[in-house]
Backbone atoms as SQL, in Angstrom:
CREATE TABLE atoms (id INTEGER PRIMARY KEY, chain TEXT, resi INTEGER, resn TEXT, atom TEXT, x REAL, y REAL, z REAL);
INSERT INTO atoms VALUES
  (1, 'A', 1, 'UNK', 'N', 15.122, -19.209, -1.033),
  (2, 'A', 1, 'UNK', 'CA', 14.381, -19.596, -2.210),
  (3, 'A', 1, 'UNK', 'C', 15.061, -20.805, -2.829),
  (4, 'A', 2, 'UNK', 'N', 14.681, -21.832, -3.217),
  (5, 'A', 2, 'UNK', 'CA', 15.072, -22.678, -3.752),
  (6, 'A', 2, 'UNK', 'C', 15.197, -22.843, -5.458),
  (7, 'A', 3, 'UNK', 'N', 16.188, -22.780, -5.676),
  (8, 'A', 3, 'UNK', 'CA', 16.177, -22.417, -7.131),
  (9, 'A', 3, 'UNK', 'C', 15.911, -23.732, -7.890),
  (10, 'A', 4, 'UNK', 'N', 15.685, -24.937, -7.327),
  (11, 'A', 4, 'UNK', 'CA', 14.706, -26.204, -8.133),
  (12, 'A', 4, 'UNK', 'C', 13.150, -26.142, -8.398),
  (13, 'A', 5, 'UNK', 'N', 12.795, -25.244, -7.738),
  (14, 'A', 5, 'UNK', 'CA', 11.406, -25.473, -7.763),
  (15, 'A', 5, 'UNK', 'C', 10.667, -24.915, -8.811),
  (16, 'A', 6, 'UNK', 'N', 9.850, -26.192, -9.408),
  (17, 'A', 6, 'UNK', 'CA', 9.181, -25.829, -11.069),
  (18, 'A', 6, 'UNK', 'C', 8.197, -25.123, -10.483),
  (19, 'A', 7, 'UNK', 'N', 7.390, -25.332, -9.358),
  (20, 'A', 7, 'UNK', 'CA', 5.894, -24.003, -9.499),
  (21, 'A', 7, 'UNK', 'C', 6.168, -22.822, -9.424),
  (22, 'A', 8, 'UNK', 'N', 7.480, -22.248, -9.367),
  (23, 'A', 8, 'UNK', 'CA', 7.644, -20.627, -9.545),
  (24, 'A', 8, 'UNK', 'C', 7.480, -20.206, -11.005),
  (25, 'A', 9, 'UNK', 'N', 7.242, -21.184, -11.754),
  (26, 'A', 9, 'UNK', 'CA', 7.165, -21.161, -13.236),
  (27, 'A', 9, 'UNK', 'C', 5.442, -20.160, -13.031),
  (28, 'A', 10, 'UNK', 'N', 4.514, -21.281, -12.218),
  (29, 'A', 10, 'UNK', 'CA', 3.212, -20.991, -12.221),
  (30, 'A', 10, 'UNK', 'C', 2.825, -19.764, -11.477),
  (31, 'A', 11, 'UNK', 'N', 3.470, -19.398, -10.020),
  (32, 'A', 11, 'UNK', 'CA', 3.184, -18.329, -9.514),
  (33, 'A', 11, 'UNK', 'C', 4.418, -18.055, -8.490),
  (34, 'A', 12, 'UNK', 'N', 4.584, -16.735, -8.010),
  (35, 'A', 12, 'UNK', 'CA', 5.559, -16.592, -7.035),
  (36, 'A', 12, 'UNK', 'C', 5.088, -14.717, -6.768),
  (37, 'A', 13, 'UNK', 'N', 6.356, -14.299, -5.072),
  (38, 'A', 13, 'UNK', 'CA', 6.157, -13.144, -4.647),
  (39, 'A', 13, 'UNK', 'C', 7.379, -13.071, -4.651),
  (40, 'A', 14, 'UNK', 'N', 7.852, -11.519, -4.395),
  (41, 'A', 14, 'UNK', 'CA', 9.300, -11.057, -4.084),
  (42, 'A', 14, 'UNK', 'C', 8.521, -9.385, -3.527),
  (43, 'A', 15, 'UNK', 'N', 9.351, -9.620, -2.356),
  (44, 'A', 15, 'UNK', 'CA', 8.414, -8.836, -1.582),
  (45, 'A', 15, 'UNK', 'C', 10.519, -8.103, -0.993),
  (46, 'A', 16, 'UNK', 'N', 10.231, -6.297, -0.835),
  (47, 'A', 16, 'UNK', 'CA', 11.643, -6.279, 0.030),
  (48, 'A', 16, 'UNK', 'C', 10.950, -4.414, -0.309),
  (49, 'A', 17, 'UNK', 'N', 11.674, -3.600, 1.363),
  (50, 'A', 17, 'UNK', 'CA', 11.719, -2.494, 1.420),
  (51, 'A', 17, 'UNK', 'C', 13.011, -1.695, 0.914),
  (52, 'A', 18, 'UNK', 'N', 12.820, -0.446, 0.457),
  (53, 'A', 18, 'UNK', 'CA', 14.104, 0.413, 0.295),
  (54, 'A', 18, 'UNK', 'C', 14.088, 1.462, 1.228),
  (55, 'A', 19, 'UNK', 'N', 14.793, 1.408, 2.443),
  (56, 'A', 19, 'UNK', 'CA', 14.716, 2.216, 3.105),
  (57, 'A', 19, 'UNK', 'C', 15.805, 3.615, 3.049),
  (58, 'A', 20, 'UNK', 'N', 15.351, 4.372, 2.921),
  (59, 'A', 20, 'UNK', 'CA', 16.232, 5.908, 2.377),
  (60, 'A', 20, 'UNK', 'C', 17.278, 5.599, 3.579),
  (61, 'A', 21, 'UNK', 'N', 17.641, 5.186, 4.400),
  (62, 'A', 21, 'UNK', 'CA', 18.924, 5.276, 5.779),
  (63, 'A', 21, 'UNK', 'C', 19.464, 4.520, 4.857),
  (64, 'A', 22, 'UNK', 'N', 19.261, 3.480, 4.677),
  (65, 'A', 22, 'UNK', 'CA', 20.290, 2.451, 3.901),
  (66, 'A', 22, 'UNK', 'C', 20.574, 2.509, 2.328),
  (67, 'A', 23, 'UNK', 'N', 19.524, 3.163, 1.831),
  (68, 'A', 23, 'UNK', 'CA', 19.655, 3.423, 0.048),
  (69, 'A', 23, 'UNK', 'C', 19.635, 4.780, -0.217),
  (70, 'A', 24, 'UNK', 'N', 20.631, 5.645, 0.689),
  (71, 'A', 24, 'UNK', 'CA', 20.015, 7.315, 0.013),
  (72, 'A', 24, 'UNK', 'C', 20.212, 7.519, -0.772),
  (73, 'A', 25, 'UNK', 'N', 21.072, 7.067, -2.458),
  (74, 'A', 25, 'UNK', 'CA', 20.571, 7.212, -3.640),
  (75, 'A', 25, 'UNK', 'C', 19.886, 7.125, -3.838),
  (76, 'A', 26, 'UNK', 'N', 18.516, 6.327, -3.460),
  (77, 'A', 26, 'UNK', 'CA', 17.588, 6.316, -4.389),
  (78, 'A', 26, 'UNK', 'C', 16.355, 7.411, -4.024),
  (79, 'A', 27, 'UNK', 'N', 16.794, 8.514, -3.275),
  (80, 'A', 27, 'UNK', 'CA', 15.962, 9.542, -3.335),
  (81, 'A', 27, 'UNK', 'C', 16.483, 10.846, -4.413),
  (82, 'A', 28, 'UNK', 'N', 17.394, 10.617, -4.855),
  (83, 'A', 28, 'UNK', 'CA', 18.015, 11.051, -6.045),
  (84, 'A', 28, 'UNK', 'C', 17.401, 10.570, -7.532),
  (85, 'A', 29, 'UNK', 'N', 16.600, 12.011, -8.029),
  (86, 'A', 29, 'UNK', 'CA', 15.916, 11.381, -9.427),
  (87, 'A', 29, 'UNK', 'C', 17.071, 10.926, -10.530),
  (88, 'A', 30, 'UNK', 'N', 18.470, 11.322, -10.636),
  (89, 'A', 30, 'UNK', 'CA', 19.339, 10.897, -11.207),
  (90, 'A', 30, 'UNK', 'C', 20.020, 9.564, -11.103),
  (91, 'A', 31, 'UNK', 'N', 19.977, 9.441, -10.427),
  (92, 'A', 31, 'UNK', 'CA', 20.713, 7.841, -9.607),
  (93, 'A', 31, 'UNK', 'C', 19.989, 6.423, -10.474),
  (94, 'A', 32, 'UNK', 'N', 21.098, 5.602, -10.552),
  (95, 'A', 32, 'UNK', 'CA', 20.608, 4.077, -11.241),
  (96, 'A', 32, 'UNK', 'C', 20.707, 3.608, -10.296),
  (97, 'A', 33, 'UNK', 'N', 20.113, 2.641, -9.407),
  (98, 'A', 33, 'UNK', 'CA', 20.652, 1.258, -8.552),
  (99, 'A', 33, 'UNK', 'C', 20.139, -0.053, -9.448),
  (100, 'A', 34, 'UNK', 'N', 20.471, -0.912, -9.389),
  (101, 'A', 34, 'UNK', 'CA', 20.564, -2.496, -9.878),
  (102, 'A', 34, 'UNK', 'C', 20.033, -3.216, -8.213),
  (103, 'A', 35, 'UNK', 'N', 18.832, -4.054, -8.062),
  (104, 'A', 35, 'UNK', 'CA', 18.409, -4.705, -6.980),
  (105, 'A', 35, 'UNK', 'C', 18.840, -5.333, -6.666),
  (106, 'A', 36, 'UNK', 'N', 18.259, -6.172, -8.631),
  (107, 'A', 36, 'UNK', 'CA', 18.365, -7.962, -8.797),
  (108, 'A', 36, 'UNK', 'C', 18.716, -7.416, -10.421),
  (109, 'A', 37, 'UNK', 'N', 19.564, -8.406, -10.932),
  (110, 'A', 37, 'UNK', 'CA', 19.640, -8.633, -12.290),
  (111, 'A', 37, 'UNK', 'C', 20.035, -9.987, -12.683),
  (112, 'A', 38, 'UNK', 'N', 18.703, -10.054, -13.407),
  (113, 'A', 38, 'UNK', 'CA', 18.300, -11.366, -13.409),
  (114, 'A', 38, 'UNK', 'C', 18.455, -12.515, -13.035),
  (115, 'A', 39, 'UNK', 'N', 18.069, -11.995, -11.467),
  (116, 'A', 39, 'UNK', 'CA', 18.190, -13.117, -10.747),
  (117, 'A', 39, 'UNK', 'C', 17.591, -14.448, -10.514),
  (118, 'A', 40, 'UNK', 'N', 18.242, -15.560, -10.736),
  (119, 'A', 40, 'UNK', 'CA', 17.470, -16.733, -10.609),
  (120, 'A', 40, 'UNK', 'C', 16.335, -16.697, -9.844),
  (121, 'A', 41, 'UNK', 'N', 15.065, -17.071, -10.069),
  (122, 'A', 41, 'UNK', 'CA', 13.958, -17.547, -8.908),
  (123, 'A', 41, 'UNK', 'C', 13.207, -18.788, -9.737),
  (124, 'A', 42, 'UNK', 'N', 13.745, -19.842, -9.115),
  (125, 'A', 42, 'UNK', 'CA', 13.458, -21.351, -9.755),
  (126, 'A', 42, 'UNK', 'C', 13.938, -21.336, -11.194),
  (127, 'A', 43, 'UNK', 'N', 13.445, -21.450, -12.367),
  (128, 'A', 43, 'UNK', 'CA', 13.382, -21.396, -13.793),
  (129, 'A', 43, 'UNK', 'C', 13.228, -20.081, -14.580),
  (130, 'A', 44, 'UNK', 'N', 12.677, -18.751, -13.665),
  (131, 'A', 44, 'UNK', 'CA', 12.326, -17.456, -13.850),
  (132, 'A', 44, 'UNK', 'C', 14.166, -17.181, -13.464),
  (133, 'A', 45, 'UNK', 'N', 13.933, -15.891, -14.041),
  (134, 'A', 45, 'UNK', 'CA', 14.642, -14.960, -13.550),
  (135, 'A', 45, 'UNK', 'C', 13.793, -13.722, -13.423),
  (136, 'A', 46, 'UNK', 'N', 14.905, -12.762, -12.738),
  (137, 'A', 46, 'UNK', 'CA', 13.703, -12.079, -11.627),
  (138, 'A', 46, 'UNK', 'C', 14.731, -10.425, -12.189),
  (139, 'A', 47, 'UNK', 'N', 14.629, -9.024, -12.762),
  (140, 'A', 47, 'UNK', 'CA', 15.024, -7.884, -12.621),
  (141, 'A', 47, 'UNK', 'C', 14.359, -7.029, -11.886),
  (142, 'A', 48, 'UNK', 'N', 15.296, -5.831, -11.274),
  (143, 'A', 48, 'UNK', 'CA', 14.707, -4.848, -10.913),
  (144, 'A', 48, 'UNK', 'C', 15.465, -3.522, -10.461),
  (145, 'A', 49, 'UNK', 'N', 15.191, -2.413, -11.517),
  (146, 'A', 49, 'UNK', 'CA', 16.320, -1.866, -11.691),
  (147, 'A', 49, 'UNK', 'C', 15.209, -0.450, -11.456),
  (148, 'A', 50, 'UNK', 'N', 16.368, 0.632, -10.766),
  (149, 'A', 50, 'UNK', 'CA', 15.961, 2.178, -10.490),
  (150, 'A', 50, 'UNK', 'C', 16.902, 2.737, -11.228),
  (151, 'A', 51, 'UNK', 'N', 15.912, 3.578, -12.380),
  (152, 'A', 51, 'UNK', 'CA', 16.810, 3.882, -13.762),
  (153, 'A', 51, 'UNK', 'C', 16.321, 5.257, -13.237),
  (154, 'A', 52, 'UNK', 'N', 16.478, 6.171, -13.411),
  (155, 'A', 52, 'UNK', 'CA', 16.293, 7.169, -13.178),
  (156, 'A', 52, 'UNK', 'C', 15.307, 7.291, -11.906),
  (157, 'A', 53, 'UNK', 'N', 14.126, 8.081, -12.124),
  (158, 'A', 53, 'UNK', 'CA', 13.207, 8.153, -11.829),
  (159, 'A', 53, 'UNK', 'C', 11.969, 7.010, -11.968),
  (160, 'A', 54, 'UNK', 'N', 12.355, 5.790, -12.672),
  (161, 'A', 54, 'UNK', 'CA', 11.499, 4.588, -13.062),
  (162, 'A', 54, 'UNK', 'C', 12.234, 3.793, -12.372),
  (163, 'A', 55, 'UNK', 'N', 11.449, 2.772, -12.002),
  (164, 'A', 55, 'UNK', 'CA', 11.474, 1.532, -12.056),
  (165, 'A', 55, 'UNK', 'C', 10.925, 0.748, -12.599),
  (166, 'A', 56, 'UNK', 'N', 12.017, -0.089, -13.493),
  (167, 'A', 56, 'UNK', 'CA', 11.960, -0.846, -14.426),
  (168, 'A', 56, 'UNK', 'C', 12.127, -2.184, -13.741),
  (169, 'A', 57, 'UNK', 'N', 11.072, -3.649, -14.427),
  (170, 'A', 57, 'UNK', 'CA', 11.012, -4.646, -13.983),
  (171, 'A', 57, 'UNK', 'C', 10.370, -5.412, -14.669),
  (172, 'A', 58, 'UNK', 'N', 11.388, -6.394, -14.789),
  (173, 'A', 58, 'UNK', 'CA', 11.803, -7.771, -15.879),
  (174, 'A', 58, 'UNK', 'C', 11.404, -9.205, -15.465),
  (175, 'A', 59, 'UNK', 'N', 10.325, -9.890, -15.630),
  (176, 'A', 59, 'UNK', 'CA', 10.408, -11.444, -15.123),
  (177, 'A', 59, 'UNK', 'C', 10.628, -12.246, -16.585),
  (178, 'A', 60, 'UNK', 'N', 11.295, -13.388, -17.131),
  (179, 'A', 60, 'UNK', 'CA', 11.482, -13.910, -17.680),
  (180, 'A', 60, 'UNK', 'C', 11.547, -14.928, -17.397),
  (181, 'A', 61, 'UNK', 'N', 10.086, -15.632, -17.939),
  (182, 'A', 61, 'UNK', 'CA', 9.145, -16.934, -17.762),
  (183, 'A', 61, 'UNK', 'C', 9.648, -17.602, -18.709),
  (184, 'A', 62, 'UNK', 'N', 9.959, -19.267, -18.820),
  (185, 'A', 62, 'UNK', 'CA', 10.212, -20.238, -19.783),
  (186, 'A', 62, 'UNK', 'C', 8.876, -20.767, -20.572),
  (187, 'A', 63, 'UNK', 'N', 7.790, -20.543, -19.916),
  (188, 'A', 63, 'UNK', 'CA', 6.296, -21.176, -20.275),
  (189, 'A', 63, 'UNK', 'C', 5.549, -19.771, -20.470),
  (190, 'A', 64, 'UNK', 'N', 5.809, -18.811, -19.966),
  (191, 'A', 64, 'UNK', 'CA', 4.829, -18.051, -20.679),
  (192, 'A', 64, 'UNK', 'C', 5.399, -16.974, -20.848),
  (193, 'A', 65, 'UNK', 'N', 6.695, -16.837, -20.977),
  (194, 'A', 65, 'UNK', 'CA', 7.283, -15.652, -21.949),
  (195, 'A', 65, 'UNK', 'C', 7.708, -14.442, -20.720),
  (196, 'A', 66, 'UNK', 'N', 8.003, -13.000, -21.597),
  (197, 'A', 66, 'UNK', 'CA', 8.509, -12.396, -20.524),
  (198, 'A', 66, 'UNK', 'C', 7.430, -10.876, -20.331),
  (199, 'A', 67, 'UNK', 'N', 7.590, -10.583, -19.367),
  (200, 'A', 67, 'UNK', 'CA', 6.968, -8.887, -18.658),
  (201, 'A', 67, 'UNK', 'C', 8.132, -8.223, -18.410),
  (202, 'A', 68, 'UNK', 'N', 7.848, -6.935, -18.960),
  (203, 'A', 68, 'UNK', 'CA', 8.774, -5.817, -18.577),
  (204, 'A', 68, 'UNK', 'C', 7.668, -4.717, -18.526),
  (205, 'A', 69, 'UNK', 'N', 7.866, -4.035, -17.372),
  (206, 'A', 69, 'UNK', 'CA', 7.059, -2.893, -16.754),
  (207, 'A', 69, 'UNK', 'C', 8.076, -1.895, -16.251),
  (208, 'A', 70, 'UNK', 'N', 7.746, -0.424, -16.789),
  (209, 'A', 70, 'UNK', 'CA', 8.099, 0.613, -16.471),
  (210, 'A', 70, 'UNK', 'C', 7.577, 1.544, -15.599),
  (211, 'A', 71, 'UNK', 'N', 7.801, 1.971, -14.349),
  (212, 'A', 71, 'UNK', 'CA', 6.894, 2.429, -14.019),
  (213, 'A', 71, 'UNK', 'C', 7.345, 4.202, -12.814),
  (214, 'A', 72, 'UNK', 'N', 6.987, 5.268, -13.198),
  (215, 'A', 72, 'UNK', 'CA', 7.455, 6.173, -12.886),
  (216, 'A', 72, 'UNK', 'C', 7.510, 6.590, -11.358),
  (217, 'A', 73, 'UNK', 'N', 8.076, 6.148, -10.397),
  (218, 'A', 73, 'UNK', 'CA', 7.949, 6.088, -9.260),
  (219, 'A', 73, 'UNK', 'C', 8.709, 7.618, -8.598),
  (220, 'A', 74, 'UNK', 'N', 8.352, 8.585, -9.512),
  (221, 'A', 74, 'UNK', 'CA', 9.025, 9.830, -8.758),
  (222, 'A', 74, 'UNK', 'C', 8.035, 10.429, -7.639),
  (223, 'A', 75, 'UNK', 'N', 7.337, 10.194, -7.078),
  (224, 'A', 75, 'UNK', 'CA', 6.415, 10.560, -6.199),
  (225, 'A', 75, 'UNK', 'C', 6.350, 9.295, -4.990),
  (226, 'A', 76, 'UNK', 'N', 7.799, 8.529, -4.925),
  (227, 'A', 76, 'UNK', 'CA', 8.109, 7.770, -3.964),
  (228, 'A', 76, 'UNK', 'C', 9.258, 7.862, -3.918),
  (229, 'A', 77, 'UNK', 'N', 10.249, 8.762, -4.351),
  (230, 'A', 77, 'UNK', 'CA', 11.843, 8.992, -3.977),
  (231, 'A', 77, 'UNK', 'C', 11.680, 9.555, -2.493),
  (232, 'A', 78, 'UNK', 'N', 11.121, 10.412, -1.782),
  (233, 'A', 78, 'UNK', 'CA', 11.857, 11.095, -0.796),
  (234, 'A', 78, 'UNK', 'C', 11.156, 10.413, 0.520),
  (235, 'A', 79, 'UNK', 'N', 10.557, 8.941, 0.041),
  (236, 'A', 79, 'UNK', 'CA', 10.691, 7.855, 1.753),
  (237, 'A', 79, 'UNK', 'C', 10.377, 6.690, 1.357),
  (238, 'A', 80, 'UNK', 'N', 10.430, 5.662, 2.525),
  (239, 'A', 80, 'UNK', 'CA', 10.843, 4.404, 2.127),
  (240, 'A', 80, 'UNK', 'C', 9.457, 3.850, 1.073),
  (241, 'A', 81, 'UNK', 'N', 10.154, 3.089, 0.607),
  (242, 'A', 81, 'UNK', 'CA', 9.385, 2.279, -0.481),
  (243, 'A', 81, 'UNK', 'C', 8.913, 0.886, -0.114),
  (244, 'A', 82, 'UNK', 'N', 8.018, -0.002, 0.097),
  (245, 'A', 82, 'UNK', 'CA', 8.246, -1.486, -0.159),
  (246, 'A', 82, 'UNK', 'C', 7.354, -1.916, -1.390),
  (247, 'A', 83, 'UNK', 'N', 7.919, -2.201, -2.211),
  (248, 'A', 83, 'UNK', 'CA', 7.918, -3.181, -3.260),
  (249, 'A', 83, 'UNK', 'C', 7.548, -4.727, -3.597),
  (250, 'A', 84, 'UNK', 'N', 6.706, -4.909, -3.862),
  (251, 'A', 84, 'UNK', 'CA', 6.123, -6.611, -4.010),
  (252, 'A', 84, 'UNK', 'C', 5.592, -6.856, -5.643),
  (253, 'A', 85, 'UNK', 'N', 6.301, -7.874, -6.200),
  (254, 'A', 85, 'UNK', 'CA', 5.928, -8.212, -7.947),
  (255, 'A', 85, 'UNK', 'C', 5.841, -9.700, -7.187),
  (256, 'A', 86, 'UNK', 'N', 3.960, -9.908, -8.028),
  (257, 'A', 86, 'UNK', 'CA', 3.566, -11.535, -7.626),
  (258, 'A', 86, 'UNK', 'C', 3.521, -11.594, -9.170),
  (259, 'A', 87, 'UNK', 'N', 3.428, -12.380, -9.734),
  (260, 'A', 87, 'UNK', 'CA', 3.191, -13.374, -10.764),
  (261, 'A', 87, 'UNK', 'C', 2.231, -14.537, -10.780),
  (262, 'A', 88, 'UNK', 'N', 1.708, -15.148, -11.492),
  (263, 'A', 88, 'UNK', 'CA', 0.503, -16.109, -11.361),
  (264, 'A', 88, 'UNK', 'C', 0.469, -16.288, -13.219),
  (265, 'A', 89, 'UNK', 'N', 0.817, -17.530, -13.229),
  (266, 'A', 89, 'UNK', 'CA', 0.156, -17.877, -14.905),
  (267, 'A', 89, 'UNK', 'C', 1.037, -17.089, -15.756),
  (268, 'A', 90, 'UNK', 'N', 0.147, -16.077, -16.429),
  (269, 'A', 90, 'UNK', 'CA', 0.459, -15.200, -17.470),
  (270, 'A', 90, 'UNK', 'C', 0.297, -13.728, -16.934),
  (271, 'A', 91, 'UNK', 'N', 0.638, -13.588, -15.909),
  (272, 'A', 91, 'UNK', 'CA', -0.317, -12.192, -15.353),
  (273, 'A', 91, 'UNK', 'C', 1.488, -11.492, -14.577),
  (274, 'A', 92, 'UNK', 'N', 1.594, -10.696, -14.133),
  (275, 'A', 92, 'UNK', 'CA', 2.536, -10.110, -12.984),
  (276, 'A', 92, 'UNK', 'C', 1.818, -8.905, -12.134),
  (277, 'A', 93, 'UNK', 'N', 2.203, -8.635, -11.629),
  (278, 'A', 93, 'UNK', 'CA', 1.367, -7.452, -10.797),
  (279, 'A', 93, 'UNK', 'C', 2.844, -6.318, -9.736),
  (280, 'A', 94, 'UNK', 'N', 2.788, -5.283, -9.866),
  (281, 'A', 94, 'UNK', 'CA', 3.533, -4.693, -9.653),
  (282, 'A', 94, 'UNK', 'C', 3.496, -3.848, -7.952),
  (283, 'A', 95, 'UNK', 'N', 3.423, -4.145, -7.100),
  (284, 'A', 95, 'UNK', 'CA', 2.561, -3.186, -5.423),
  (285, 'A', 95, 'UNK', 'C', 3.691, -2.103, -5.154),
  (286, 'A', 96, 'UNK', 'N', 3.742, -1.120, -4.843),
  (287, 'A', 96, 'UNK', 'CA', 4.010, -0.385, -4.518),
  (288, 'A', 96, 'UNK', 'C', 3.629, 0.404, -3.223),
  (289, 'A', 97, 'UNK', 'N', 4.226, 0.362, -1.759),
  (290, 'A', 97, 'UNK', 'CA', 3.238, 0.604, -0.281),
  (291, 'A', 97, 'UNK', 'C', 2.431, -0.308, -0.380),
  (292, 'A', 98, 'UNK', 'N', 2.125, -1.441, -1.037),
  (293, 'A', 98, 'UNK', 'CA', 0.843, -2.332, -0.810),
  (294, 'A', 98, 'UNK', 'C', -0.503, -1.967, -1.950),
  (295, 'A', 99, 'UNK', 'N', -0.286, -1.053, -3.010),
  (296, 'A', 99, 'UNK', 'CA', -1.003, -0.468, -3.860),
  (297, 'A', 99, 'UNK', 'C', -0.912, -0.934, -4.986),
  (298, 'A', 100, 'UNK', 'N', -1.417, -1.323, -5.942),
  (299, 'A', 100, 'UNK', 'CA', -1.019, -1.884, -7.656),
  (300, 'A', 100, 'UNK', 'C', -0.966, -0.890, -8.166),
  (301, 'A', 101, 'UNK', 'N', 0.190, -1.000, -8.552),
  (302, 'A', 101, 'UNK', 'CA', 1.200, -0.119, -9.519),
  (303, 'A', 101, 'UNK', 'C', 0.552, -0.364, -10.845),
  (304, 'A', 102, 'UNK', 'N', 0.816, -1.544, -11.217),
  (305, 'A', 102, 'UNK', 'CA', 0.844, -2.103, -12.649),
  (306, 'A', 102, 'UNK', 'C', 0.458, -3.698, -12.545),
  (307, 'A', 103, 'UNK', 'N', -0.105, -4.235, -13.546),
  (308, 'A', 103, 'UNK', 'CA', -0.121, -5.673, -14.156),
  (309, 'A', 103, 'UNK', 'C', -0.320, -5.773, -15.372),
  (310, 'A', 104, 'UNK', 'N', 0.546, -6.840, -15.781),
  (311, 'A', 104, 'UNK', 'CA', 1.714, -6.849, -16.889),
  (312, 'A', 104, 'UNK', 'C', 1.036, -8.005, -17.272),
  (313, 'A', 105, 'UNK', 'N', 0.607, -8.230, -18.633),
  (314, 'A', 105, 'UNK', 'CA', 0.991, -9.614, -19.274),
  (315, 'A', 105, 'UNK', 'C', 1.992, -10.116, -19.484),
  (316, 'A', 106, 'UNK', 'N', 2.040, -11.587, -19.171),
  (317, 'A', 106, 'UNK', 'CA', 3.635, -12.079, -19.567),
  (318, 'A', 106, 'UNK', 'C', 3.486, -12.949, -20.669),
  (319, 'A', 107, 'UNK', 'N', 4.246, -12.145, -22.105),
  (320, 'A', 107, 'UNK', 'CA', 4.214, -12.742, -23.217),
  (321, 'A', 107, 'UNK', 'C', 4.999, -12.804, -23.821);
């Protein structure tokens, strides 16, 4: 990813699996993991954190402000997960297996 690039301002993907072989905390409803914290992506920064049983997720836009989405993912602890947050404009969108979770205004 190139962290110069102004159109991630306008839209972007972050797409990545959690596979229980490699993350078996996170089939644990107790368990925190940290992904990304707030990680650069161009001018954005990018969170994504397994707080309990939620996953919680942070984009913080310079032009159109920030999204934070909570979202109760206990009925995806006990196998793998893949995860995709696109963004576009003012909008975020949350996939879960390829499913919308959530979309978030970013304000």
């Amino acid at each position: 990813m190139d962290n110069n690039k102004d159109d991630l301002i306008e839209e972007g993907t972050i797409n990545f699996w959690i596979r229980l072989y490699q993350n078996p905390l996170f089939s644990d409803p107790n368990s925190n993991i940290t992904f990304m914290n707030r990680k650069p992506a161009g001018k954005l920064f990018l969170t994504m954190l397994k707080e309990l049983s939620v996953l919680h997720v942070k984009i913080e836009n310079p032009k159109y402000g920030v999204s934070e989405s909570f979202y109760n993912i206990m009925d995806y602890l006990n196998k793998d997960l893949m995860v995709t947050l696109v963004w576009k404009k003012g909008v975020s969108k949350l996939y879960l297996n390829a499913n919308v979770a959530e979309e978030t205004e970013i304000r």
